[in-house]
C-alpha angles and dihedrals in degrees: 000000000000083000094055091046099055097041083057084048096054094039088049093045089043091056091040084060102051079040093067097042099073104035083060085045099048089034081061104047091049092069103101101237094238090059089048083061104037086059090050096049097044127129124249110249125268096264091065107054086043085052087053090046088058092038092055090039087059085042091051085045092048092051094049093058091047097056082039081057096044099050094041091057099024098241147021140207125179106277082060093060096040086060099039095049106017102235134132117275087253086056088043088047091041089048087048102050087047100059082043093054082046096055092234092108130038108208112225119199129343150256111013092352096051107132129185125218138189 
């Protein structure tokens, strides 16, 4: 009698499966391939690209205050930004190489004694 019972679970839960892998077949090839696209391709929604605009207006802010720092003490190095900004050493670093791709900052040194000048 157990016998019998498992042998019908296993025969239910085997047809159950072959059952489920056409349906999803069938379910994706029933997407028209212009909507499939469309849905790729698609734009974020509004709130995100306001969201960026914000981000890169903080960004711009932070910057300004960096070059303010740096010509106010002459030159910078990382630590300088952690404290003024509050950030982790990889943002500070991140911050840095940016105003020096910029041109607004020459880097001086490297590693620990790397300092940053206007």
């Amino acid at each position: 009698m157990i016998n019998d019972r498992t042998d019908n679970l296993a025969t239910q839960s085997a047809g159950a499966q072959t059952a489920n892998r056409p349906e999803s077949t069938v379910l994706a090839a029933t997407i028209p391939p212009n909507i499939a696209a469309d849905t790729a391709t698609a734009s974020p929604p509004l709130a995100s690209n306001s969201a960026n605009k914000k981000r890169a207006v903080w960004r711009e802010k932070r910057i300004a205050r960096l070059i303010t720092l740096a010509a106010q003490k002459g030159s910078i190095n990382n630590r300088d930004v952690r404290l003024a900004l509050r950030v982790k050493q990889s943002t500070a670093t991140e911050y840095l190489h940016e105003l020096v791709n910029r041109g607004k900052l020459q880097m001086e040194g490297k590693g620990k004694a790397t300092r940053y000048r206007i």
